[in-house]
N, CA, C and O atoms as a GROMACS GRO file, in nm:
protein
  328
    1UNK      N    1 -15.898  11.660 -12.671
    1UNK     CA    2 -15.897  11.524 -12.721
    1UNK      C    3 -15.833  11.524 -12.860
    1UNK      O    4 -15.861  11.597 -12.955
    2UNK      N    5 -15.716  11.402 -12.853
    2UNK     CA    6 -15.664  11.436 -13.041
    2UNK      C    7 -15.747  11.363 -13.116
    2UNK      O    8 -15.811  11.264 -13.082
    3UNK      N    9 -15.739  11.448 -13.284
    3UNK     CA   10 -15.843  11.389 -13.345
    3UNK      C   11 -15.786  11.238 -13.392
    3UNK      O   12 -15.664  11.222 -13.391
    4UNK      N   13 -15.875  11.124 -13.436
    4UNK     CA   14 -15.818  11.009 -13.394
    4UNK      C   15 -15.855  10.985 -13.574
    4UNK      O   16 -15.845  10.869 -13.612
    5UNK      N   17 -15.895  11.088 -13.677
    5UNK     CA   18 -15.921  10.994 -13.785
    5UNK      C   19 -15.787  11.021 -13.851
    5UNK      O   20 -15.726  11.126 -13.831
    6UNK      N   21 -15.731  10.900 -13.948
    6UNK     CA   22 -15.649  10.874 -13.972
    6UNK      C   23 -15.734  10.928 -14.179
    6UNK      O   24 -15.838  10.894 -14.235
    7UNK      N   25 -15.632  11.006 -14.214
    7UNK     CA   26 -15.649  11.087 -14.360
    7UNK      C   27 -15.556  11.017 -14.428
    7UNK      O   28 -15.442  10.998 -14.384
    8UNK      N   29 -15.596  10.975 -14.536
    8UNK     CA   30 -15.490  10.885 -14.669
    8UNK      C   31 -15.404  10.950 -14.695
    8UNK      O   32 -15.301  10.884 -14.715
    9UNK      N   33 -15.388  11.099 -14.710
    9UNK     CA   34 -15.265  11.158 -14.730
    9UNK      C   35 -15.156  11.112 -14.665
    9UNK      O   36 -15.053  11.068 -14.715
   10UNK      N   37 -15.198  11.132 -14.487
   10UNK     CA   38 -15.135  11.114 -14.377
   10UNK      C   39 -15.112  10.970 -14.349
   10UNK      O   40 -15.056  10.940 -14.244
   11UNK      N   41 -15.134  10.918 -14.397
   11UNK     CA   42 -15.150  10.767 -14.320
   11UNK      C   43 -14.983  10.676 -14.399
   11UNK      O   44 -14.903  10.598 -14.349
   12UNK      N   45 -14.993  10.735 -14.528
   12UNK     CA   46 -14.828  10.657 -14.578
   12UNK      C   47 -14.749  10.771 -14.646
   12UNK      O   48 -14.797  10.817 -14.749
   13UNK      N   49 -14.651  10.815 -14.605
   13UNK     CA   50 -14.574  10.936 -14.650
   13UNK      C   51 -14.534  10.865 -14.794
   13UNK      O   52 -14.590  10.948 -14.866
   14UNK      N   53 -14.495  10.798 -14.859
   14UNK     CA   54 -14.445  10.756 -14.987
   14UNK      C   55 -14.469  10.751 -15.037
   14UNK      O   56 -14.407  10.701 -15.131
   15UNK      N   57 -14.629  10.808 -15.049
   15UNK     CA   58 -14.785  10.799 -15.123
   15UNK      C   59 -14.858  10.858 -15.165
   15UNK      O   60 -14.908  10.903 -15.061
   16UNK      N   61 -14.916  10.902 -15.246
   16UNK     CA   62 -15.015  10.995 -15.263
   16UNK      C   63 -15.140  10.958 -15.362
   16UNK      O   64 -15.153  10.883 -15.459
   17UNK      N   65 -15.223  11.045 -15.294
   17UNK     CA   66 -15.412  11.031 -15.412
   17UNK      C   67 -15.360  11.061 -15.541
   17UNK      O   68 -15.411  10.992 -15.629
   18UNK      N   69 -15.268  11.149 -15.583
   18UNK     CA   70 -15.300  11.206 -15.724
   18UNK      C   71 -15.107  11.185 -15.794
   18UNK      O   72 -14.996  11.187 -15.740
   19UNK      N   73 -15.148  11.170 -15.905
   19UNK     CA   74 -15.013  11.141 -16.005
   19UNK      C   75 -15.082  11.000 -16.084
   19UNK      O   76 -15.184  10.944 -16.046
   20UNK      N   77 -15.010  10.965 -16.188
   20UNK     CA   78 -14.971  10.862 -16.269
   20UNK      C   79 -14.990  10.692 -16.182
   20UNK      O   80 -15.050  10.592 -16.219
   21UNK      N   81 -14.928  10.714 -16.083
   21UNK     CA   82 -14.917  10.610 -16.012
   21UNK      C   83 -15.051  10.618 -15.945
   21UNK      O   84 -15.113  10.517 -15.980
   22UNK      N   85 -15.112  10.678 -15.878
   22UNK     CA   86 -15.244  10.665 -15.847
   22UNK      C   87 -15.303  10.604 -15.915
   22UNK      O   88 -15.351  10.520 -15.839
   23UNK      N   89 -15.341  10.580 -16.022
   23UNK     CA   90 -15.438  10.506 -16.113
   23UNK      C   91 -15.399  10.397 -16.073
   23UNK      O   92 -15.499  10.330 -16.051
   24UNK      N   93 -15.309  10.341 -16.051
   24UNK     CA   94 -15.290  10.146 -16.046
   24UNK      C   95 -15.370  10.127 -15.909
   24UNK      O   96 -15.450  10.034 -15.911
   25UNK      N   97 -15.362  10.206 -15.781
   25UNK     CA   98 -15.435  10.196 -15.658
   25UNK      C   99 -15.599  10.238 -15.664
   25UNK      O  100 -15.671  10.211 -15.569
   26UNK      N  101 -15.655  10.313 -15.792
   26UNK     CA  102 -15.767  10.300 -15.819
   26UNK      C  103 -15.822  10.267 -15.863
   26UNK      O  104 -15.942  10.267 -15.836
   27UNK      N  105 -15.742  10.189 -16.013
   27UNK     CA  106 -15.809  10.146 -16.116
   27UNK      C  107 -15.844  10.014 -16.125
   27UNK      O  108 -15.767   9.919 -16.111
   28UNK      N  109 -16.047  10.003 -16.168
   28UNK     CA  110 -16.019   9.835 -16.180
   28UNK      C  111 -16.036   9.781 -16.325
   28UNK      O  112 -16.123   9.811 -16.408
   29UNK      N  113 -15.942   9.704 -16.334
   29UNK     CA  114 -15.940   9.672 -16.502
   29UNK      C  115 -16.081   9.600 -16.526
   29UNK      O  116 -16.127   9.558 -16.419
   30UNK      N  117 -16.160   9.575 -16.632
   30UNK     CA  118 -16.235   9.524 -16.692
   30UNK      C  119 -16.209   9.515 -16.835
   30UNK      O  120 -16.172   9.601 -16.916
   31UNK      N  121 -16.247   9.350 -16.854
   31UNK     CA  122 -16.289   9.307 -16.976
   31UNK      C  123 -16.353   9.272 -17.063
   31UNK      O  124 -16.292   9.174 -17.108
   32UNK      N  125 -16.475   9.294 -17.142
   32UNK     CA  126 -16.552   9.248 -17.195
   32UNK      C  127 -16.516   9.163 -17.323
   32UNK      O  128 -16.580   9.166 -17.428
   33UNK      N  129 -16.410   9.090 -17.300
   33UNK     CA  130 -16.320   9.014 -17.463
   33UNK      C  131 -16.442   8.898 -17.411
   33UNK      O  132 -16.465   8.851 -17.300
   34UNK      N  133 -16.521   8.872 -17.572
   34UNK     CA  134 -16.566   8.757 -17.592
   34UNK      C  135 -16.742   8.742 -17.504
   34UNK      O  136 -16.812   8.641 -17.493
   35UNK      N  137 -16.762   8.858 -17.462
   35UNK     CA  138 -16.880   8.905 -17.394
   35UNK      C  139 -16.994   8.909 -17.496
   35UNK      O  140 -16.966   8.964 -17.602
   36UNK      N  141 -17.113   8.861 -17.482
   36UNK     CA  142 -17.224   8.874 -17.529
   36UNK      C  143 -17.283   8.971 -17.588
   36UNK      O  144 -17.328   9.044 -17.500
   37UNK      N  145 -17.310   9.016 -17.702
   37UNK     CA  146 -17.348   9.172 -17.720
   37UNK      C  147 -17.464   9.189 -17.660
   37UNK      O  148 -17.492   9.309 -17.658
   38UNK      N  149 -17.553   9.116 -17.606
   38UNK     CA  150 -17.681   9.138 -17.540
   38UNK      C  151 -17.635   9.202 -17.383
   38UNK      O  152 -17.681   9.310 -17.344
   39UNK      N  153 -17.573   9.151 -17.331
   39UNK     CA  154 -17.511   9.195 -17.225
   39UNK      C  155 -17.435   9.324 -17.169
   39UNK      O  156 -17.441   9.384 -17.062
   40UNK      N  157 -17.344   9.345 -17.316
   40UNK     CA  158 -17.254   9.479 -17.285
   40UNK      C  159 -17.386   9.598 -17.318
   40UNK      O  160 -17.493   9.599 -17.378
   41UNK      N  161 -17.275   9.721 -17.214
   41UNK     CA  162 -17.327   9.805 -17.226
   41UNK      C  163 -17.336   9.858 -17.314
   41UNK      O  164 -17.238   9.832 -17.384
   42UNK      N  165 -17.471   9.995 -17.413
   42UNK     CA  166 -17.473  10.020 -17.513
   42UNK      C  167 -17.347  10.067 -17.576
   42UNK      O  168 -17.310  10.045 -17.692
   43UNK      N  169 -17.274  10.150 -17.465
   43UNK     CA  170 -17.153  10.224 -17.568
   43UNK      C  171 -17.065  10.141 -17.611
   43UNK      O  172 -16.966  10.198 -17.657
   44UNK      N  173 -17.062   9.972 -17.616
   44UNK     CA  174 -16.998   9.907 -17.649
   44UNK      C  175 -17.006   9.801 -17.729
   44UNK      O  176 -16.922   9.722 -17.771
   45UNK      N  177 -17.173   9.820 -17.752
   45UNK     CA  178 -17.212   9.711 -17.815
   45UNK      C  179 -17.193   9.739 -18.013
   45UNK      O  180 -17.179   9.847 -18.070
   46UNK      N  181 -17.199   9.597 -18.076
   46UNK     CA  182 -17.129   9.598 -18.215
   46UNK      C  183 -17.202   9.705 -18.274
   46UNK      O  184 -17.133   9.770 -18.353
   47UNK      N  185 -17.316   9.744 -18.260
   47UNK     CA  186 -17.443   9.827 -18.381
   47UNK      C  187 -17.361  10.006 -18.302
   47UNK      O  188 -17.375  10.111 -18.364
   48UNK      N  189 -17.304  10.002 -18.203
   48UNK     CA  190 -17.297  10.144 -18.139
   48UNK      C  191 -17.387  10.260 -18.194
   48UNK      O  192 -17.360  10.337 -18.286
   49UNK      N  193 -17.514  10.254 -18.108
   49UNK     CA  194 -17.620  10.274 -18.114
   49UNK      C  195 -17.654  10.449 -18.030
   49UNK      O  196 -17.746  10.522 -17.996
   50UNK      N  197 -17.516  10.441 -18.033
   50UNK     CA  198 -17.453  10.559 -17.913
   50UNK      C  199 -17.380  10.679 -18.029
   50UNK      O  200 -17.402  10.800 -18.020
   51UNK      N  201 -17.302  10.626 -18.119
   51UNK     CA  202 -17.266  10.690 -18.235
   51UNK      C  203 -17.106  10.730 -18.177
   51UNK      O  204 -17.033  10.813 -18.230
   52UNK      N  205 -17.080  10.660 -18.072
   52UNK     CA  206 -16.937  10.727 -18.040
   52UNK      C  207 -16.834  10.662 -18.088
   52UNK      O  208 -16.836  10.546 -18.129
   53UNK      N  209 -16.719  10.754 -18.082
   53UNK     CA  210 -16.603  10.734 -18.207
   53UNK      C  211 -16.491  10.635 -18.081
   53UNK      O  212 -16.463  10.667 -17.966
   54UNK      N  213 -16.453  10.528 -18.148
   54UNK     CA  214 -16.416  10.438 -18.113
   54UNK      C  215 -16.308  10.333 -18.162
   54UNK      O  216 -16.304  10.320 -18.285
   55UNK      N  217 -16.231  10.268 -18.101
   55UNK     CA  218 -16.120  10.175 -18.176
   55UNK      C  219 -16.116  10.087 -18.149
   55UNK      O  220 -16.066  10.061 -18.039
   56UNK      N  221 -16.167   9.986 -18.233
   56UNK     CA  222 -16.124   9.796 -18.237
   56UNK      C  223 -16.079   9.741 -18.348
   56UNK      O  224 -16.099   9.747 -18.469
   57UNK      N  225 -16.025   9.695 -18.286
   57UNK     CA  226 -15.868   9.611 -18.356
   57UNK      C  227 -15.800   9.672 -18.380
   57UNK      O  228 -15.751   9.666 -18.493
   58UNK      N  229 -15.755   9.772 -18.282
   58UNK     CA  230 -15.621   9.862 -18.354
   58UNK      C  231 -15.684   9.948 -18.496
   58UNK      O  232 -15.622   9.970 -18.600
   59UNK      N  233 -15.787   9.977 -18.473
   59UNK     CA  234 -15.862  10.052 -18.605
   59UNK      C  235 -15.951  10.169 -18.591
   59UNK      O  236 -16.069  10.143 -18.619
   60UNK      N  237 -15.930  10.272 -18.561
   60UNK     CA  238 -16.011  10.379 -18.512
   60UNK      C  239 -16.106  10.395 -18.622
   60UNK      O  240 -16.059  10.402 -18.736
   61UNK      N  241 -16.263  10.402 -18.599
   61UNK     CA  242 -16.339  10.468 -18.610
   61UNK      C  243 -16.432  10.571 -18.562
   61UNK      O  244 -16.488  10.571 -18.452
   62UNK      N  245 -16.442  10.649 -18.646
   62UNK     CA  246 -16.532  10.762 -18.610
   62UNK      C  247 -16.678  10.708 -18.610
   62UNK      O  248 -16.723  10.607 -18.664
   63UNK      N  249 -16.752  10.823 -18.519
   63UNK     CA  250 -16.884  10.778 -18.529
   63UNK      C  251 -16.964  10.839 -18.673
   63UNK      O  252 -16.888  10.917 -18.731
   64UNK      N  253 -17.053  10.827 -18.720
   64UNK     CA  254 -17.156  10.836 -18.842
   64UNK      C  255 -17.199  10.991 -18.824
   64UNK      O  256 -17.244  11.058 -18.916
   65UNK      N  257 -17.179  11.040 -18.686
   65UNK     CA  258 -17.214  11.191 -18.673
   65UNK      C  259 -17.118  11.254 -18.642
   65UNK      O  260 -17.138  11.374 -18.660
   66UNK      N  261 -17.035  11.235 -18.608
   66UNK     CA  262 -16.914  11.316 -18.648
   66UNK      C  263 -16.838  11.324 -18.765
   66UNK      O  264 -16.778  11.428 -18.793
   67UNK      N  265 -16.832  11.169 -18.875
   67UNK     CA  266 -16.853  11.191 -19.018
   67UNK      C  267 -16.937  11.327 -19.124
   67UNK      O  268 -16.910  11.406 -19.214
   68UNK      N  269 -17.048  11.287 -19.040
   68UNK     CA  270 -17.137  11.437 -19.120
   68UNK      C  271 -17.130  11.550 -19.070
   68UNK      O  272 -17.175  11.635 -19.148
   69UNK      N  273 -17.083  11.603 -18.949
   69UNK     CA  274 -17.063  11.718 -18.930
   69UNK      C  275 -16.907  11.768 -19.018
   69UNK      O  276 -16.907  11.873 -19.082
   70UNK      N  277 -16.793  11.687 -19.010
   70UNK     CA  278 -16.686  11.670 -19.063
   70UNK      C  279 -16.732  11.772 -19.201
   70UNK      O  280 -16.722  11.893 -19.217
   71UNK      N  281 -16.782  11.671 -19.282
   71UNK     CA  282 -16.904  11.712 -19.440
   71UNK      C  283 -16.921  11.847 -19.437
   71UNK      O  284 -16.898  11.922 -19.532
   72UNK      N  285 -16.969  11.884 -19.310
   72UNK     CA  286 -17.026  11.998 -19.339
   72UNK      C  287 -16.952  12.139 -19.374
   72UNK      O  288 -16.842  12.172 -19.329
   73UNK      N  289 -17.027  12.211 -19.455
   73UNK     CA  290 -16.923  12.365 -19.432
   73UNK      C  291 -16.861  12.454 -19.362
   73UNK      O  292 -16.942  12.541 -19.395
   74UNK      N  293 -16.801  12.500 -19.306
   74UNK     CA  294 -16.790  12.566 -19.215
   74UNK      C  295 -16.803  12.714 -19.252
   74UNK      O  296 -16.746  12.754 -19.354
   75UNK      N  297 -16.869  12.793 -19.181
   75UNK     CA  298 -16.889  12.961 -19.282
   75UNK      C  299 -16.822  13.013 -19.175
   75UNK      O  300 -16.801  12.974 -19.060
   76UNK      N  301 -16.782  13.153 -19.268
   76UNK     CA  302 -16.725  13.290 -19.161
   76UNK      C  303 -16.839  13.345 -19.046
   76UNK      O  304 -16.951  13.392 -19.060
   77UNK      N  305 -16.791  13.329 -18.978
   77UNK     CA  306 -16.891  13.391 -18.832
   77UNK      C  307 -16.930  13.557 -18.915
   77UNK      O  308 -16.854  13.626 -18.984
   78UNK      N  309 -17.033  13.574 -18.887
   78UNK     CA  310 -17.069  13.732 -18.935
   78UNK      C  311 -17.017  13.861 -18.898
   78UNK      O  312 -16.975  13.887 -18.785
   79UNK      N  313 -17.022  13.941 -18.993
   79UNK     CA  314 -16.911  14.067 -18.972
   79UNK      C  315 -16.749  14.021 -19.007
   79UNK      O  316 -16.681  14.118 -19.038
   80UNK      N  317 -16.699  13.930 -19.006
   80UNK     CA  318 -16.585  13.893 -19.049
   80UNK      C  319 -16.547  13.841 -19.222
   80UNK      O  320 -16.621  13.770 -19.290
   81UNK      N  321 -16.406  13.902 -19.268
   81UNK     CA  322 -16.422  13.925 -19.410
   81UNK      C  323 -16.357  13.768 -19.396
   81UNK      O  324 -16.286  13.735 -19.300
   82UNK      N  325 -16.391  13.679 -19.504
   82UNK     CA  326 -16.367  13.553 -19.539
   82UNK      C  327 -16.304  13.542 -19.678
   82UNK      O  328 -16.276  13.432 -19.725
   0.00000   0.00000   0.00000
């Protein structure tokens, strides 16, 4: 008996799961412009309560803990001359 399931690879030769162009056949855009901060999810909301480093308005910020690690010293690993 032939097998009768039909595989996405196989199904359109001009096509494929993986490359650049894949993303437009997987991707679904979302917008939260003008969304409620009660609503959005934490990693997005204004207080980012999450601490992750982020860009709005064309303005990258870092998060408050990656600021202080930044701060911090960095020492010679031990046994190594510095």
């Amino acid at each position: 008996m032939p097998n009768l399931v039909a595989h996405a690879g196989k199904r359109a030769g001009r096509v494929t799961s993986v490359g650049t162009a894949a993303i437009d056949r997987f991707l679904l855009p979302v917008s939260y412009q003008d969304y409620p901060d009660a609503l959005l999810p934490a990693a997005l909301r204004d207080a980012n309560s999450l601490g992750l480093p982020r860009t709005v308005n064309d303005v990258g910020r870092e998060s408050e803990r990656r600021r202080s690690r930044l701060r911090e010293p960095v020492g010679h690993p031990a046994g190594c001359a510095g």
